[in-house]
C-alpha positions, 0 to 999 in steps of 0.5 A: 550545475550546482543543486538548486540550479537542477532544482530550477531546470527540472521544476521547468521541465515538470510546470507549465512554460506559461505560469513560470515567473521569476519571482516564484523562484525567488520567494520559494528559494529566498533569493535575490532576481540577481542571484536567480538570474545567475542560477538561469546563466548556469542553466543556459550553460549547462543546455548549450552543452546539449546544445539547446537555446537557453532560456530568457527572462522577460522585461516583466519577470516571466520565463521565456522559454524557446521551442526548441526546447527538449524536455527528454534530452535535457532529462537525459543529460541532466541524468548523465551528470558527474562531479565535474557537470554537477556541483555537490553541496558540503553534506553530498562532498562528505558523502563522496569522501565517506564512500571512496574511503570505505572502498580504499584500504590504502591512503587516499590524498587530500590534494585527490579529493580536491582534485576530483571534487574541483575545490580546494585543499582547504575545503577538502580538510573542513570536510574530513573535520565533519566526517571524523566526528560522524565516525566518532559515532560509529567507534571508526578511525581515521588515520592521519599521515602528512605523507601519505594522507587519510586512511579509514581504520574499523572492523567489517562490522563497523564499515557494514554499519557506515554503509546503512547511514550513508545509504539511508542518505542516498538511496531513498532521500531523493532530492533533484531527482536523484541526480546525485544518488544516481551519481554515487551509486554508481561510483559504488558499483551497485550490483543489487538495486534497493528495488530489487531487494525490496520486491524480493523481502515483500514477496517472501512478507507476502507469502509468510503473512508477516506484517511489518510498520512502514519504516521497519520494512524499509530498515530491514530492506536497508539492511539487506540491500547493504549486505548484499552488495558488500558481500563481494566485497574483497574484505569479506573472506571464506565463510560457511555457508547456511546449509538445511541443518542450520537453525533459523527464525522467521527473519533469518529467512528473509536473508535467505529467500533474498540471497536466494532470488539474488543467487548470492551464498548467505553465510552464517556471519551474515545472518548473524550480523543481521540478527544483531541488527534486528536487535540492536535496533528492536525491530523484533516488536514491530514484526508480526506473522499473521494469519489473514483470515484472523487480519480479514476478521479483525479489520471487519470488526473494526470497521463494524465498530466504527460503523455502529456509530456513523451509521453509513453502512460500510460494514457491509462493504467488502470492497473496503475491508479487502483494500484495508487488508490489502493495504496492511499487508502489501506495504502499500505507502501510507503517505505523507500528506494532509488529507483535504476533504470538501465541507460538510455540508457538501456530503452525509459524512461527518468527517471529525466524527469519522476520525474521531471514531477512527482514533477510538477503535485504532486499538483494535488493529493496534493490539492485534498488528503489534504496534501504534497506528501513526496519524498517516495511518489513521488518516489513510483509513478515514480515506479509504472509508470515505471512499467506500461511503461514496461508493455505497451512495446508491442515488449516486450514478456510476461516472464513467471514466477512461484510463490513460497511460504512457503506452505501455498496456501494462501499466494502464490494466494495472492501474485500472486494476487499482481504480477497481479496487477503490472504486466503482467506476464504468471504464469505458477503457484503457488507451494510450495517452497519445491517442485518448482524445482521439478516440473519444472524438471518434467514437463520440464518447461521453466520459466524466474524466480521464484518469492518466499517469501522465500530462494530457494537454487538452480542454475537452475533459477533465484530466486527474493525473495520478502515480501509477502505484496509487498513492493516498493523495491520488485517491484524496484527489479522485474522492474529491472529483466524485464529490463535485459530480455527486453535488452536480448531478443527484438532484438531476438523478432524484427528478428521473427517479420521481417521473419513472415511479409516477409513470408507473403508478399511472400505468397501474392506476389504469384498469385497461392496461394495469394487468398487462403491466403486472404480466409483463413485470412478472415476466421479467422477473421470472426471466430473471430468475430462471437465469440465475441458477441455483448454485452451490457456494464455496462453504460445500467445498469444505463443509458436509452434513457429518461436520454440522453439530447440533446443540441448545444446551451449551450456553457458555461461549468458550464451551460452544467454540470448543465443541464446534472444533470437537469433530474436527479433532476426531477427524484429526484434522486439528490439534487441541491446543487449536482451538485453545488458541483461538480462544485465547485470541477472543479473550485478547481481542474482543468478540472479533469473532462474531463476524456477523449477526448472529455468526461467529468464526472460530480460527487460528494460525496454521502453525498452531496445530492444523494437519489439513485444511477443515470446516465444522458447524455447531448449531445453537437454536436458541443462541449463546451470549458472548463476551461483549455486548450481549452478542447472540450468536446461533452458528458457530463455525470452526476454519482450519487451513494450511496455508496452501489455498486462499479462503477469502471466499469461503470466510466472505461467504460465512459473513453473508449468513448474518447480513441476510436474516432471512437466510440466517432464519431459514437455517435455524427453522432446519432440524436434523444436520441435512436440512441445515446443511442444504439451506447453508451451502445454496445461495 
């Protein structure tokens, strides 16, 4: 079949049977009926190879197709494909060519393109004309001899190169499903997939903290995905291997670790040749190391940046400021999307006002990331706080929602693990697609909508058929069905809230029993309280009273945080040059520091003199103005670590200190380092 004919079978196979007409073929591909009526004679040919009945067009134009028909087999055959089933157009022809080429050092005829490729000689030689200008870019040769045919003549350097391109052309650009690049990839004899590599180099990201833009990741991965399934190829020859003594940066390392996990030797000339890569193609200025606490510190700043404007709380949200770490730094898509949003009038969000704030305050990432958000990055983010808006909506009720998977429970938890992350839904539980509305009808029930990766036939409720790896557009999706609930249901949630409080108003009104009402409320809440023990939180595991400095005489910024870092250097737990650093980091990126009112946290990279994982205090009761704003900051604390343990928490909990005044008060009004100690470590 030729390409759009496998267009047209997989587009039947995805829709709904009953909504297929012929005319939405003909306009979307631009084509006569006469012409889409051969395409379907090519499909039915293809089907009753299978066999299968073929499909008919009716007197009306609509697409009849018989109950026989077997989506899963017409997938596996169409996936079963080659050159002589599946009809490659002149740029996959080429493709095919460049390949057998790059794998044969000897000369390969025309009239054995022609052959393999079922056309004829005089196609074969159009194409070869369009490949030699191709190479003519990458300074290749190709050799012509009227006896022997064409032969492709370039250094390994040169071939490593071709392969990229084509690559780029094959492994991610996936049209018809991939039926094509599944074809050449394994004519090449992959041994490495692009996923595999791809999870290898995010790990190794992950754990060092590097954070890469989107399409830089991707080349980098290109790149080695390219290597690694050359490097057993027989124009490679002996060479030294990278031993301990070697010298190597931070993305030589990432040649290693993927060796590494693949089992494959890296040579010197490898990661020489990938370092001329990087180069070559200025990679290096889009790669950042960052330290996660300072990311976690800049994403809050920024957000409370955009927050003193909208005024919608999200500040506060630390569901929102994990999913943008998250999102930074797992590579999670951005997506290629437009981002579709209800009216205004339907919600409390201004929404040119969000983006418009969003596009004010992008530098504050900009600066620290390295590079310029893109406009899917922007959008995504006015996402994610659109969400996290909606989730702090408190006259909102939580939706109740069921997760629905092909069958297998991993991935239903681990897309019930994403929806938690975004949302705050009630999920009555994560079942298997073939037995979810069973279930329900069994147990009788209620739930808002069913979250499935897959197609679930049913009227009785909603269905939001979602990516297992949550994509922007599913969450523009969930969004928008939270909205439609929000508008339908919290006048109905207003009207119960009235009648409890008129209720209980009533009852107080009454003297015979407005004092059995208090006594029972009381006893409630004493219930309540005893229950919730007191309990120290995870500023104790690092911070003790001898680590707290108290000082109201320092009134300069630079000076407050060099004190609070003093008696960790006394300890020997940091190096001076520590603490110059996270000052350098405030003049470069503004008070990002001052985490909460009244709360600043001086830190730095593990790398920039930290000897063990530490925490000091200085306490300022009258306060010390920092650089913007006429921020008044009281505590200051000093955080070093390693890199071994995670301090989420630990920074999570140092932020409250400014969001509770009560609790900020009750710490200043401690006079020696024990009192203010005690009150800060209990909640």
């Amino acid at each position: 079949m030729k390409q759009r004919s496998t267009e047209i079978i997989q587009k039947i196979i995805r829709q709904n049977r009953k909504d297929l007409f012929a005319e939405n073929f003909t306009a979307k591909y631009k084509i006569s009926t006469r012409t889409f009526r051969n395409d379907i004679k090519e499909i039915n040919s293809f089907l009753q190879t299978i066999p299968m009945e073929g499909i008919k067009i009716d007197e009306d134009g609509k697409l009849v197709i018989h109950d026989s028909f077997d989506a899963g087999k017409v997938k596996e055959a169409l996936y079963g494909m080659d050159v002589y089933t599946y009809k490659l157009s002149q740029e996959e022809r080429q493709v095919f060519i460049l390949i057998e080429l790059i794998q044969n050092s000897h000369y390969t005829t025309m009239h054995h393109f022609a052959e393999v490729l079922l056309v004829s000689r005089v196609t074969i030689m159009s194409d070869i004309e369009a490949i030699k200008s191709i190479l003519e870019t990458f300074h290749a040769e190709l050799l012509l001899d009227s006896g022997k045919g064409i032969k492709l003549v370039c250094s390994h350097e040169i071939i490593l190169q071709l392969l990229i391109y084509l690559y780029r052309k094959i492994a991610i650009n996936i049209k018809n499903d991939g039926y094509f690049q599944r074809m050449i990839l394994k004519k090449m004899d992959i041994t490495y997939s692009f996923s595999e590599i791809f999870t290898h180099a995010q790990e190794y990201m992950k754990v060092n903290n590097l954070v890469f833009i989107e399409d830089v990741f991707y080349d980098i991965v290109l790149y080695l995905f390219t290597a690694f399934n050359f490097v057993n190829n027989r124009l490679v020859g002996r060479e030294k291997v990278i031993t301990n003594k070697s010298e190597l940066s931070n993305m030589d390392h990432v040649m290693l670790y993927v060796g590494y996990m693949l089992e494959v030797p890296v040579t010197e000339t490898m990661v020489q040749r990938f370092r001329e890569y990087i180069e070559e193609n200025k990679l290096h200025s889009f790669v950042k190391t960052v330290d996660e606490v300072e990311l976690y510190k800049v994403i809050m700043y920024f957000i409370s940046k955009i927050d003193e404007k909208i005024q919608l709380g999200v500040s506060d949200d630390g569901i929102l400021i994990d999913s943008l770490l998250m999102h930074i730094k797992s590579m999670k898509d951005w997506g290629n999307y437009e981002v579709e949003l209800p009216q205004s009038h339907d919600t409390l969000i201004d929404y040119k006002q969000l983006s418009q704030q969003v596009e004010d305050n992008a530098d504050i990432l900009e600066r620290f990331l390295g590079y310029d958000l893109s406009d899917n990055m922007k959008k995504s983010i006015v996402i994610h706080i659109c969400v996290a808006i909606i989730r702090n909506q408190s006259y909102v009720p939580k939706l109740s929602v069921v997760i629905a998977c092909p069958g297998s429970m991993a991935t239903g938890k681990y897309l019930e693990a994403q929806i938690k992350n975004y949302f705050d839904f009630h999920i009555v539980g994560v079942l298997t697609a073939n037995e979810v509305i069973y279930d329900l009808e069994k147990t009788n029930q209620s739930v808002d909508f069913i979250i499935s990766t897959v197609k679930i036939d049913t009227t009785k409720c909603k269905v939001l058929r979602v990516n297992p790896f949550l994509t922007m557009e599913d969450l523009n999706m969930i969004q928008r069905e939270i909205f439609k609930s929000q508008i339908a249901v919290s006048p109905a949630v207003k009207i119960k809230k009235k009648c409890v409080l008129d209720d209980i108003e009533r009852l107080l009104d009454d003297e015979d029993v407005s004092d059995e009402v208090l006594e029972q409320m009381k006893g409630i809440l004493n219930k309540f309280h005893s229950e919730t023990e007191e309990k120290k939180n995870s500023i104790a595991d690092l911070l003790s009273s001898d680590l707290i400095v108290i000082d109201d005489q320092i009134d300069k910024w630079k000076e407050a945080m060099r004190a609070s870092a003093k008696i960790l250097e006394e300890k020997n737990a940091i190096e001076p040059r520590y603490i110059e650093k996270s000052i350098a980091h405030v003049d470069e990126y503004g008070d990002y520091i001052v985490v909460s009112n009244g709360v600043a946290l001086a830190h730095a990279d593990k790398n920039s003199g930290v000897n063990e994982d530490a925490l000091s205090l200085l306490v300022s009761h009258k306060g010390i103005e920092f650089s913007e704003e006429n921020h008044k900051v009281y505590l200051i604390f000093c955080f070093a670590s390693t890199g071994v343990n995670e301090y989420l928490e630990l920074i999570k909990c140092i932020v409250s200190i400014g969001k509770r005044p009560e609790k900020l008060k009750r710490i200043l009004e401690g006079h020696t380092k024990e009192e203010i100690y005690q009150e800060i470590i209990y909640d």
